[in-house]
Residue, then its C-alpha position, 0 to 999 in steps of 0.5 A: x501514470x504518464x500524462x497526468x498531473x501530479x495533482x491527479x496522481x495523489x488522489x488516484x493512489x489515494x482512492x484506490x488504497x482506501x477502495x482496496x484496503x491495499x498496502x504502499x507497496x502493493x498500490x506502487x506496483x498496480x501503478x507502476x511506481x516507486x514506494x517512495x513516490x506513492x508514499x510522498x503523495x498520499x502523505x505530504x502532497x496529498x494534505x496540501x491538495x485534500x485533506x480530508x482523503x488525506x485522513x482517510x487514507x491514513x487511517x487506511x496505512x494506520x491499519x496496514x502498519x498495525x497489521x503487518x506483524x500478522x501478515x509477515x507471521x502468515x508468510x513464514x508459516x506458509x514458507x516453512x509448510x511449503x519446505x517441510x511438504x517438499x522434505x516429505x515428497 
């Protein structure tokens, strides 16, 4: 994301997380950037620069967060299968 405007950034990562419904942490590596700086954008800059993409996105995260307990739940049971098929082989 070199050569554009911090500006330009914020609402890129933004479009593309209310686009894909994807996570802080999965818009930082499809970008090529840190958490903390994906975070920083759609939170603070972002309100400064659009603030009605701003609620949208954070609707978006609101979401993500709600669900999350669900996903981790899905990725221990996935874990444990795996261990228990490999026991079996």
């Amino acid at each position: 994301m070199k050569g554009i405007s911090i500006e330009e950034r914020a609402c890129k990562l933004a479009h593309y997380i209310i686009d894909s419904k994807d996570t802080v942490r999965g818009a930082a590596k499809k970008f090529g950037i840190s958490k903390s700086t994906v975070h920083m954008d759609i939170s603070k800059r972002l309100l400064k620069i659009n603030h009605a993409l701003a609620l949208e996105v954070r609707n978006v995260l609101d979401e993500n967060k709600a669900e999350r307990h669900i996903r981790g739940g899905m990725a221990t049971k996935l874990k444990y299968s795996h261990q228990d098929q490999d026991k079996v082989s």
